[in-house]
N, C-alpha and C positions, 0 to 999 in steps of 0.2 A: 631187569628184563633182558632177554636173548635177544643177539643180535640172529637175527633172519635170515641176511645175506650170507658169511657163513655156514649157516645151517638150518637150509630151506624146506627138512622135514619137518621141522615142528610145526604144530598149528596153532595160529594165532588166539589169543584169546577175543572170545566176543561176549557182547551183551548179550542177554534172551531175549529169548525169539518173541516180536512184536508183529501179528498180522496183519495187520494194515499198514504196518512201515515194511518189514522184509519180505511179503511173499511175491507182491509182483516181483519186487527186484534180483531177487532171487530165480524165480522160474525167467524172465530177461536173461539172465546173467547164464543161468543153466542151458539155455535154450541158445544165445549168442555162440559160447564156449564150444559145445556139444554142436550145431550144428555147420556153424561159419568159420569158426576161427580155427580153430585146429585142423578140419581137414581142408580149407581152402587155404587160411591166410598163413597159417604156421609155417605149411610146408613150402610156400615162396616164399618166404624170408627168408628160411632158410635156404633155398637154392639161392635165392640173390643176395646172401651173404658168402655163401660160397664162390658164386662168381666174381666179387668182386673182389677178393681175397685174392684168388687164381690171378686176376687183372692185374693187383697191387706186385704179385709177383714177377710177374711178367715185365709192369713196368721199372719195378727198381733192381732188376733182375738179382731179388734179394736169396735166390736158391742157387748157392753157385758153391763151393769147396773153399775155402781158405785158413789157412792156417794159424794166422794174426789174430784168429775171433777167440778161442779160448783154449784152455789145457787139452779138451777132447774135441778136435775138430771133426774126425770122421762120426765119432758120436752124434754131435749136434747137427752133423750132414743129414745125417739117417733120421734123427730125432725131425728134423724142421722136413725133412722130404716126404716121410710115412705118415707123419698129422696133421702139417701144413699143406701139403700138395696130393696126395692119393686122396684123402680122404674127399679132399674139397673139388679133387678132378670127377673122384667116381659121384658124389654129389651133383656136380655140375653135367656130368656127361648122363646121366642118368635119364632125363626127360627127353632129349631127341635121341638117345639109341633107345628109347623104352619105345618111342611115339614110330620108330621105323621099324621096331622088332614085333611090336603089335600088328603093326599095318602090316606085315610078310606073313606074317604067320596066317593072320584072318585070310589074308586074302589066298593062301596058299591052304587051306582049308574053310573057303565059302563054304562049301556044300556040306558039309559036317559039324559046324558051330554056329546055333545059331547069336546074334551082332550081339546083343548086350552079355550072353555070358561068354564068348570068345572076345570079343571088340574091347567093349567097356570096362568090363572086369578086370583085364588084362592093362589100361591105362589106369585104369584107378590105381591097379598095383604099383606099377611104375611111379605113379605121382606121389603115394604116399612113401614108397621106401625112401624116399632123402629124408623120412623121421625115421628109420630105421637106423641110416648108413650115419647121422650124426649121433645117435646114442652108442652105436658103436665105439664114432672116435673119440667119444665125452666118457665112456668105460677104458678102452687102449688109453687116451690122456691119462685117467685116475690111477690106474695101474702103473703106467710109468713114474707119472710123481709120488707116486704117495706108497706103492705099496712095493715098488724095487727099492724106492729110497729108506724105507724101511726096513728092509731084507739086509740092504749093506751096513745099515747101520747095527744088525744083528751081529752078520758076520765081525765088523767090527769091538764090537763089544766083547764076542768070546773069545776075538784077541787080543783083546785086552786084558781078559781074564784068565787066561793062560798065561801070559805073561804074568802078571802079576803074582797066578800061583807059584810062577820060575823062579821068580824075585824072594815071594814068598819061603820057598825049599828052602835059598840059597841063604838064607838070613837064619834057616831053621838049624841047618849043617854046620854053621860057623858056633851056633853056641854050644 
């Protein structure tokens, strides 16, 4: 059996479908999902795991420069500043400059919009892009592990392989 955790596209296998066991739970489940969870509850965990991230920073003033941490220090500066702290600032900042940039705007065109598709619309936007702006940093994450660390290990290998052919010549020329 696949482990899941690693590799959370696949779908699980189920039993058949039993109607009086699966449908309410199912339409529960579909209707939870779909109308609670994802746009109310999703997108404040995630803001309040951002914030408290930002918090943790703050308290152990763990985004600072230092040299002693490993081979590539401005690396991991950069690395821990742009996915640790931007991501989780623009996350974080996003609900009251969305909530004060709503309010100026509506109220700086009352007479022109009417409240729910100027007002509402425009909070709803703001409330749901922190599932935007964390899929971004969870695409920028993947990319820097997995597909630069790939890339080097490209680059790597065809010098290795040049070498090798050097090595190769030079063994050819001597006989």
């Amino acid at each position: 059996m696949e482990n899941t955790a690693t590799n959370p596209a696949n779908e699980s296998n189920t039993e058949d479908f039993d109607f009086k066991k699966h449908f309410v739970n199912a339409s529960l489940g579909a209707l939870y999902y779909l109308i609670v969870y994802i746009p109310f509850i999703l997108p404040f965990k995630i803001w309040g795991k951002a914030a408290t991230r930002i918090s943790l920073l703050w308290e152990n003033k763990s985004l600072i420069y230092s040299e002693q941490e490993k081979s590539y220090p401005l690396h991991l500066f950069l690395f821990y500043y742009i996915i640790n702290f931007i991501f989780d600032a623009i996350i974080f900042l996003a609900w009251p400059v969305g909530l004060v940039l709503a309010t100026y705007f509506y109220i700086e065109a009352f007479e022109f919009m009417p409240f729910f598709e100027g007002y509402v619309v425009s909070l709803f936007s703001f409330y749901i892009s922190v599932l935007f702006i964390r899929a971004g940093k969870e695409a920028l994450t993947y990319i820097l592990n997995n597909l630069v660390v790939w890339l080097f290990d490209v680059f790597k290998n065809i010098g290795l392989f040049i070498k090798n052919m050097w090595l190769l010549n030079i063994v050819i020329k001597k006989k």
